[in-house]
Biopython code that builds the backbone (N, CA, C, O; Angstrom):
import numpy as np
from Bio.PDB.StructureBuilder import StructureBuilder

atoms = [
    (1, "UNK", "N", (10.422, -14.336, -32.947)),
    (1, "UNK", "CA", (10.056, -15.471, -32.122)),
    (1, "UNK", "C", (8.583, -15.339, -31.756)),
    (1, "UNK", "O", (8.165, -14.380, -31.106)),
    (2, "UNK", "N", (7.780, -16.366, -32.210)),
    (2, "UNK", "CA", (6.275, -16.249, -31.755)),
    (2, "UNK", "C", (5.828, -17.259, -30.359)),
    (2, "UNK", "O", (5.781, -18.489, -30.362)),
    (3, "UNK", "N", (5.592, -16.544, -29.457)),
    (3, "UNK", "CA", (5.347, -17.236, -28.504)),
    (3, "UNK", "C", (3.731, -17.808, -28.586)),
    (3, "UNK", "O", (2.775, -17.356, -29.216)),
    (4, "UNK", "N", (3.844, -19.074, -27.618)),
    (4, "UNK", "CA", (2.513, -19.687, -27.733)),
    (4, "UNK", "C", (1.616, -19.415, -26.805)),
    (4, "UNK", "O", (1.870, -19.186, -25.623)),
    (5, "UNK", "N", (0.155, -19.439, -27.502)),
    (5, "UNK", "CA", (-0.681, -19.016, -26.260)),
    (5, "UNK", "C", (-0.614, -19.372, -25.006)),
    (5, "UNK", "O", (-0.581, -18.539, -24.100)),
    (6, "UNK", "N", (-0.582, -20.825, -24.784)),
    (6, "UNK", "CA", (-0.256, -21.126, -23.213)),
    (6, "UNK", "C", (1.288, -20.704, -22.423)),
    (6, "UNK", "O", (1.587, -20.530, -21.241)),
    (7, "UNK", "N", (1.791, -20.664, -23.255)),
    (7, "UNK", "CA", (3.240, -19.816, -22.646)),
    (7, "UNK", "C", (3.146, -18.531, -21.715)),
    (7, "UNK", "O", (3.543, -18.236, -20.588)),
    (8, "UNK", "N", (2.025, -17.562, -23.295)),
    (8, "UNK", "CA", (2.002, -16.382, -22.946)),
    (8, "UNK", "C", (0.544, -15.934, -21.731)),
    (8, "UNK", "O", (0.144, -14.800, -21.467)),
    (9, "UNK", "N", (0.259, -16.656, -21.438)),
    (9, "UNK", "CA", (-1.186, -17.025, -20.392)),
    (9, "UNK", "C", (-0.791, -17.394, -19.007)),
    (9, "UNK", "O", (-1.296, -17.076, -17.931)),
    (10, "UNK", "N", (0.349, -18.228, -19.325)),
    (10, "UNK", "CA", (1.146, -18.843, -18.018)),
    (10, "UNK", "C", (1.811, -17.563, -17.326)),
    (10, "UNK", "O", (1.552, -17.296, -16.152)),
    (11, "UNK", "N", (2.788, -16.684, -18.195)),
    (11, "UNK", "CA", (3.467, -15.548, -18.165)),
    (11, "UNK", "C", (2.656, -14.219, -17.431)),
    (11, "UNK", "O", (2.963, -13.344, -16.621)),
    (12, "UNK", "N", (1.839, -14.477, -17.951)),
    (12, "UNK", "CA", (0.787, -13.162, -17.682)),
    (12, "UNK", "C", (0.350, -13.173, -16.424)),
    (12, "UNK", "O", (0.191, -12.187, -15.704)),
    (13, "UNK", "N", (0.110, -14.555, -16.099)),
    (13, "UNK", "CA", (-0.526, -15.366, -14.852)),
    (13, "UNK", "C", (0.337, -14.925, -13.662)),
    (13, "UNK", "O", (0.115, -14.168, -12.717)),
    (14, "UNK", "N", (1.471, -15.710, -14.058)),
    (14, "UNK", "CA", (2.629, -15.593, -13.185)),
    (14, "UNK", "C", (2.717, -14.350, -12.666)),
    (14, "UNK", "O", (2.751, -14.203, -11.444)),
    (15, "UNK", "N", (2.778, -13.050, -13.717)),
    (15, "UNK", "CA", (3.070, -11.540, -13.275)),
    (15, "UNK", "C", (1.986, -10.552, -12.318)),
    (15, "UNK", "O", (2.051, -9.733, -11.400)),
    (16, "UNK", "N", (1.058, -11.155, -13.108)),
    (16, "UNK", "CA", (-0.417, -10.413, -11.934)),
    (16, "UNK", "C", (-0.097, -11.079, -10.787)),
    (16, "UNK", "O", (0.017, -10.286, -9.853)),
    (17, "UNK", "N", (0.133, -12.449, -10.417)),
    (17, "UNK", "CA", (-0.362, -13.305, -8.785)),
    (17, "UNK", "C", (1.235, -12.927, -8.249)),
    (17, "UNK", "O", (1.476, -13.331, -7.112)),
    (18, "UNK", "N", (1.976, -12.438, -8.719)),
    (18, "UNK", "CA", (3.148, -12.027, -8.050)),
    (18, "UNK", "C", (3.083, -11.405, -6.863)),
    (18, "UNK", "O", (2.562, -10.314, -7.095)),
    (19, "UNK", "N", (3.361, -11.511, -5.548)),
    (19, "UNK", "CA", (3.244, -10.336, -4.514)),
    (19, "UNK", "C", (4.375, -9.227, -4.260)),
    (19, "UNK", "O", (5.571, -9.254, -4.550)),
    (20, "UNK", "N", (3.741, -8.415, -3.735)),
    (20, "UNK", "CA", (4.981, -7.272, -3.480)),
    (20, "UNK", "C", (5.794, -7.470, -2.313)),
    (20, "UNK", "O", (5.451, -8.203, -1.385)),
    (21, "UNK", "N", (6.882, -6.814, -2.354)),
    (21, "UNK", "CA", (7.989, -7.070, -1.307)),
    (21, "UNK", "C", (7.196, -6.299, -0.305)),
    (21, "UNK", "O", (7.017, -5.099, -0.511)),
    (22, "UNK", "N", (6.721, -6.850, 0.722)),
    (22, "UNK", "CA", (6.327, -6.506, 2.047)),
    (22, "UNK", "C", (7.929, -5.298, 2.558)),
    (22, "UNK", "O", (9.117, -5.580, 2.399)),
    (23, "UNK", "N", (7.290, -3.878, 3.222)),
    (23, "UNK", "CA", (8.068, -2.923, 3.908)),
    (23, "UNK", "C", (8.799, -3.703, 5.089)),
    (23, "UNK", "O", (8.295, -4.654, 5.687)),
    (24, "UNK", "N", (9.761, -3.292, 5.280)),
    (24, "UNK", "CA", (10.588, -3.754, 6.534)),
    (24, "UNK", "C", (10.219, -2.519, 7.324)),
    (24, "UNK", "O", (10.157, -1.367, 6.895)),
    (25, "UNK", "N", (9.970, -2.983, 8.633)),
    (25, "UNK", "CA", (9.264, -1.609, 9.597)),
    (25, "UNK", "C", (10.917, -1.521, 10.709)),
    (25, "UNK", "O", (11.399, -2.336, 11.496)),
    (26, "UNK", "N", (11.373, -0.119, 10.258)),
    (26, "UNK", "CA", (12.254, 0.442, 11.063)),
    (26, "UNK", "C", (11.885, 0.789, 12.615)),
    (26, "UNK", "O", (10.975, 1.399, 13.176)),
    (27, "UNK", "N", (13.406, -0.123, 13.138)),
    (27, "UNK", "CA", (13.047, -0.241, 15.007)),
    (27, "UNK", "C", (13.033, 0.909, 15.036)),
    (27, "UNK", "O", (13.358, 1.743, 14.190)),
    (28, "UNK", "N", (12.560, 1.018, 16.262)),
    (28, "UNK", "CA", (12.024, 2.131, 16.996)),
    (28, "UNK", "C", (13.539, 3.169, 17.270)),
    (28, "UNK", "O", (13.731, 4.344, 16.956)),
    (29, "UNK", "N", (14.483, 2.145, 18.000)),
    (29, "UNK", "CA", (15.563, 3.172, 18.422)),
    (29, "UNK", "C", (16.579, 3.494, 17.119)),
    (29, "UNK", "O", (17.616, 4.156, 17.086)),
    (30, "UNK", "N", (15.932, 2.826, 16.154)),
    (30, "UNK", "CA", (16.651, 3.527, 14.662)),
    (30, "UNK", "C", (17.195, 5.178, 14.546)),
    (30, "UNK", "O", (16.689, 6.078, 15.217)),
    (31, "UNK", "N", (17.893, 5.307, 13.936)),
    (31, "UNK", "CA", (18.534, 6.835, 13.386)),
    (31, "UNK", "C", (17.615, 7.229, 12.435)),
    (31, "UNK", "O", (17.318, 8.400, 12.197)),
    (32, "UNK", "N", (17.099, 6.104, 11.810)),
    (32, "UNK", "CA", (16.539, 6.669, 10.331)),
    (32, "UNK", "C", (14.627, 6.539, 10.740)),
    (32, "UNK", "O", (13.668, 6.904, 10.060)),
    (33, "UNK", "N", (14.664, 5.960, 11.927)),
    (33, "UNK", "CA", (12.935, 6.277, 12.378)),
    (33, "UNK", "C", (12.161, 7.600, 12.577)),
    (33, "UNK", "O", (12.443, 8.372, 13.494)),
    (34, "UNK", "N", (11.221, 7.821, 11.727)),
    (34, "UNK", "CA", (10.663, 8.883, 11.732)),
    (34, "UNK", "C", (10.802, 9.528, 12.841)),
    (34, "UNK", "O", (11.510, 10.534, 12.799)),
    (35, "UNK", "N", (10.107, 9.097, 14.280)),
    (35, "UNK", "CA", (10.318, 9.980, 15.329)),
    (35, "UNK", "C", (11.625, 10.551, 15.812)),
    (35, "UNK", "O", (11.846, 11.493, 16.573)),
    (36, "UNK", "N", (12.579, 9.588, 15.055)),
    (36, "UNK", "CA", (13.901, 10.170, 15.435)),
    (36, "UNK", "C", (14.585, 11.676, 14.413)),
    (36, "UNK", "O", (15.517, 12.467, 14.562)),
    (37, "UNK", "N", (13.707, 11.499, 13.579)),
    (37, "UNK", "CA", (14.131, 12.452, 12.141)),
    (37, "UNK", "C", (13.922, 13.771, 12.351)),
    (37, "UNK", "O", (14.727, 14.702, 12.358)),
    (38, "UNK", "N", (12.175, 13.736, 12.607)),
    (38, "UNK", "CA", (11.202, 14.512, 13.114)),
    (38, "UNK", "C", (11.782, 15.999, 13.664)),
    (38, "UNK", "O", (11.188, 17.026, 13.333)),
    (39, "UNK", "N", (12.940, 16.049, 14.497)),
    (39, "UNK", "CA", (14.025, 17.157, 14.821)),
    (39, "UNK", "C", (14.594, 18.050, 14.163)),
    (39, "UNK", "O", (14.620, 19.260, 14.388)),
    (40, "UNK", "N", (15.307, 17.159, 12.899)),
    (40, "UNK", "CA", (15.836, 17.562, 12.001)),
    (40, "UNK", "C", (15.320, 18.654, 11.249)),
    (40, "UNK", "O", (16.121, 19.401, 10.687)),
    (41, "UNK", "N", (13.982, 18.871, 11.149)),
    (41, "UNK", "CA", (13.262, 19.736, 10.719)),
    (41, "UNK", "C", (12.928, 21.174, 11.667)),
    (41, "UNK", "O", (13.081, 21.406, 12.866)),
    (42, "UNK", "N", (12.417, 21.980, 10.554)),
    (42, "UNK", "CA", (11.999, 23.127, 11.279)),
    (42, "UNK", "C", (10.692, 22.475, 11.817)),
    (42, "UNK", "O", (10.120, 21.420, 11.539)),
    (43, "UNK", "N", (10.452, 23.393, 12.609)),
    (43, "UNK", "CA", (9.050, 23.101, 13.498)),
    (43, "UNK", "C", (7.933, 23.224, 12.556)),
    (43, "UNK", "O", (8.157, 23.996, 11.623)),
    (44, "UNK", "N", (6.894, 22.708, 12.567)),
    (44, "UNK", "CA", (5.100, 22.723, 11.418)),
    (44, "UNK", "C", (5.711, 22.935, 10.018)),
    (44, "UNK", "O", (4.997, 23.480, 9.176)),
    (45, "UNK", "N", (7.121, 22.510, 9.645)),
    (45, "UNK", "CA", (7.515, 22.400, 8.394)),
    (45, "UNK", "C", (6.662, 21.475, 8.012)),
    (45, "UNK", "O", (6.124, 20.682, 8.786)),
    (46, "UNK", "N", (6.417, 21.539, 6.308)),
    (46, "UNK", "CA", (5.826, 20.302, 5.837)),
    (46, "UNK", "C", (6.447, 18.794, 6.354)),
    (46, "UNK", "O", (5.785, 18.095, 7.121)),
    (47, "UNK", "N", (7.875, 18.341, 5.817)),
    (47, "UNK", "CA", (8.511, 17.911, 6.257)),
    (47, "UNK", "C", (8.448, 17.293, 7.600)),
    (47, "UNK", "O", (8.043, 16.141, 7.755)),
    (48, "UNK", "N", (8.834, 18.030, 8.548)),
    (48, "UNK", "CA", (8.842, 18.051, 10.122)),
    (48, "UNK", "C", (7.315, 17.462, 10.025)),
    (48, "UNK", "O", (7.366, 16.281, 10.370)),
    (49, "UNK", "N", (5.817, 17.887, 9.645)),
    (49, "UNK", "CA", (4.680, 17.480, 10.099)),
    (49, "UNK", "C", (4.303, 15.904, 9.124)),
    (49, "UNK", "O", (3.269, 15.268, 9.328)),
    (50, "UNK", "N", (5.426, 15.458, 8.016)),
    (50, "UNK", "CA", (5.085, 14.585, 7.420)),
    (50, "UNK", "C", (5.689, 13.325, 8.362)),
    (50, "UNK", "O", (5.282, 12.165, 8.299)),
    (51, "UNK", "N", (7.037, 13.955, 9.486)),
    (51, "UNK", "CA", (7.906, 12.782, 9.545)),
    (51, "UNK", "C", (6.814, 12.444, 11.049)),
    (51, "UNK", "O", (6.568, 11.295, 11.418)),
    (52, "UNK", "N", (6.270, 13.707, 11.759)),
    (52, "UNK", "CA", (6.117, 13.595, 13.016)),
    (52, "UNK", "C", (4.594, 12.111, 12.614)),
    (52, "UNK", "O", (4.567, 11.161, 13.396)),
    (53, "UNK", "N", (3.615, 12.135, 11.519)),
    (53, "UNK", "CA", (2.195, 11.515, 11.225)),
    (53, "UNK", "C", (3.203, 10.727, 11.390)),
    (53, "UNK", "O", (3.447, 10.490, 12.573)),
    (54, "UNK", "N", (4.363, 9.880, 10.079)),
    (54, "UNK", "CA", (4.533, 8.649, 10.270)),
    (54, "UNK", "C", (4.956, 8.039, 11.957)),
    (54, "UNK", "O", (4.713, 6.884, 12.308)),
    (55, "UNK", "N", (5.493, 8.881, 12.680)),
    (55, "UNK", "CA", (5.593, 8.795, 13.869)),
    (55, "UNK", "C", (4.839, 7.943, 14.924)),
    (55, "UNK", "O", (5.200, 7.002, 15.631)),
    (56, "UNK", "N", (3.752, 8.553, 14.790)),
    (56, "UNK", "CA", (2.781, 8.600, 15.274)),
    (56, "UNK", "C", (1.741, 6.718, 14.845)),
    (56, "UNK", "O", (1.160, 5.747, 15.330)),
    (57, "UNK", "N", (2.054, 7.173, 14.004)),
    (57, "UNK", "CA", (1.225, 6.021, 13.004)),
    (57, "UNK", "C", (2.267, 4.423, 13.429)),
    (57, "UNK", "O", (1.699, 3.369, 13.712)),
    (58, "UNK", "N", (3.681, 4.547, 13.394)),
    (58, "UNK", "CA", (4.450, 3.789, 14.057)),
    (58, "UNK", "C", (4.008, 2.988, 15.370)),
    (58, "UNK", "O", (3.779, 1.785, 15.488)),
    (59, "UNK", "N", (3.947, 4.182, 16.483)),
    (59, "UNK", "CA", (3.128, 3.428, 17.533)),
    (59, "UNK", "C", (4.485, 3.249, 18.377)),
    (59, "UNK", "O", (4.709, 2.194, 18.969)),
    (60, "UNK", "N", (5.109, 4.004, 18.394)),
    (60, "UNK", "CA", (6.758, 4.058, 19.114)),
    (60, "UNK", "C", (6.745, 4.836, 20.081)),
    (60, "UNK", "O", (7.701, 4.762, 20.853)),
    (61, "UNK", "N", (5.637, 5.859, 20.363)),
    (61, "UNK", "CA", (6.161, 7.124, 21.285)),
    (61, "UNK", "C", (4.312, 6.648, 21.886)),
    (61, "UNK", "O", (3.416, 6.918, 21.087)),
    (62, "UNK", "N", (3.985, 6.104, 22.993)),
    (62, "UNK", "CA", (2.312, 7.172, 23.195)),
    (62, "UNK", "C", (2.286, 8.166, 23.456)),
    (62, "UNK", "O", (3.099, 8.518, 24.310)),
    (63, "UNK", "N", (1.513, 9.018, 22.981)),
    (63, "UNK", "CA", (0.915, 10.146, 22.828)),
    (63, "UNK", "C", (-0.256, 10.799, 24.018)),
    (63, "UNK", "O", (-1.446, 10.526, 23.869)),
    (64, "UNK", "N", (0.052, 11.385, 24.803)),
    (64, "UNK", "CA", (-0.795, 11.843, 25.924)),
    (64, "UNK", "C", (-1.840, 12.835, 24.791)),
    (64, "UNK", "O", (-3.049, 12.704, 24.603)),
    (65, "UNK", "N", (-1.052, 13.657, 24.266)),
    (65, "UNK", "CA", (-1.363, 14.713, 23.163)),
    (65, "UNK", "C", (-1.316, 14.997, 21.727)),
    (65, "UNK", "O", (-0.258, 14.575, 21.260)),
    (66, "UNK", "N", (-1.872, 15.410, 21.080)),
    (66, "UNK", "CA", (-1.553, 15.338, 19.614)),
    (66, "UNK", "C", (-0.161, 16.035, 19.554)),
    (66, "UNK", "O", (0.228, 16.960, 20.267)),
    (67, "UNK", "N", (0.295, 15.601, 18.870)),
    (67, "UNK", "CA", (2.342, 15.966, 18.530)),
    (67, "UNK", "C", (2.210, 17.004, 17.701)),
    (67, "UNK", "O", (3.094, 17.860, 17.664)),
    (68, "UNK", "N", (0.796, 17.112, 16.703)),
    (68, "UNK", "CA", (0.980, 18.435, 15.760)),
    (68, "UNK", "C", (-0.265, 19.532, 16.181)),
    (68, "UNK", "O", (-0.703, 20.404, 15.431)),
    (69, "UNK", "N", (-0.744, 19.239, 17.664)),
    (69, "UNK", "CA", (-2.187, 20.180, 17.885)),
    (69, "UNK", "C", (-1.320, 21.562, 17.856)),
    (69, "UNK", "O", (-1.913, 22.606, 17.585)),
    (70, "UNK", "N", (0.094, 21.578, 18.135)),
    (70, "UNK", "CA", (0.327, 23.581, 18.241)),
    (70, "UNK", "C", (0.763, 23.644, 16.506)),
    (70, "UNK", "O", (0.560, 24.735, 15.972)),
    (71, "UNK", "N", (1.221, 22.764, 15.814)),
    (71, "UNK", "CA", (1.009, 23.398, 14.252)),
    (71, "UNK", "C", (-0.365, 23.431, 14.204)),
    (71, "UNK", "O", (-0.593, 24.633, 14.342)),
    (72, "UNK", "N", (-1.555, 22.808, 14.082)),
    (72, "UNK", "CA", (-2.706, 22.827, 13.820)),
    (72, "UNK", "C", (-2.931, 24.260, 14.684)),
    (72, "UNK", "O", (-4.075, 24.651, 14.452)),
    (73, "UNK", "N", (-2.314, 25.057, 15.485)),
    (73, "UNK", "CA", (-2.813, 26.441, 16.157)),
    (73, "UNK", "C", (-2.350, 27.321, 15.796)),
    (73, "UNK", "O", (-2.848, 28.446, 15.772)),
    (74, "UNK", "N", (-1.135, 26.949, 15.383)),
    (74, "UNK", "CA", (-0.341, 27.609, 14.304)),
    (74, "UNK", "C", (-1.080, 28.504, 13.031)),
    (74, "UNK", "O", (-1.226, 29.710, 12.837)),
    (75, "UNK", "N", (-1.352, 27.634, 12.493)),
    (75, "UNK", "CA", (-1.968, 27.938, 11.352)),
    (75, "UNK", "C", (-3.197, 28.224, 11.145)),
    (75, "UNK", "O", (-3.568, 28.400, 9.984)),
    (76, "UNK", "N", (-4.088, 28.335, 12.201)),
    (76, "UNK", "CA", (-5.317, 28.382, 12.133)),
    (76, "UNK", "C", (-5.496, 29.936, 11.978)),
    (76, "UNK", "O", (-6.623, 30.420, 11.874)),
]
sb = StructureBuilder()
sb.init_structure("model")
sb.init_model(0)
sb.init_chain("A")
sb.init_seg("    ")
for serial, (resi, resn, name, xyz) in enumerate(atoms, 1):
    if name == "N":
        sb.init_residue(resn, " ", resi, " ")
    sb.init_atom(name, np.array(xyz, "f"), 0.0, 1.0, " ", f" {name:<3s}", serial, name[0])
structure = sb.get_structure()
């Protein structure tokens, strides 16, 4: 089957201007919300320090203090 140029132009068109499915942002008092996860982990685990950033980045908890300044002392 040979497709025609304007077919295949239209097609092409169509696929680039497509948008992506926009993230659904998990409520706050979720089970599966990072700050709620964040526990589950050992303490300055990778893990534990990946769930606590999205946390943070959420905007669910304010922060008087950085949540990872004693891993960051941790490891220093």
């Amino acid at each position: 089957m040979q497709f025609k140029p304007i077919l295949l132009v239209a097609l092409l068109t169509a696929i680039t201007n497509a948008t992506a499915v926009p993230t659904k942002k998990i409520p706050c008092e979720s089970a599966w919300h990072p700050c709620n996860r964040a526990g589950k982990y050992e303490d300055c685990s990778p893990e534990y320090i990946k769930q606590m950033k999205l946390c943070v980045e959420s905007g669910c908890i304010v922060w008087i203090m950085d949540p990872l300044q004693h891993c960051n002392d941790y490891t220093s």
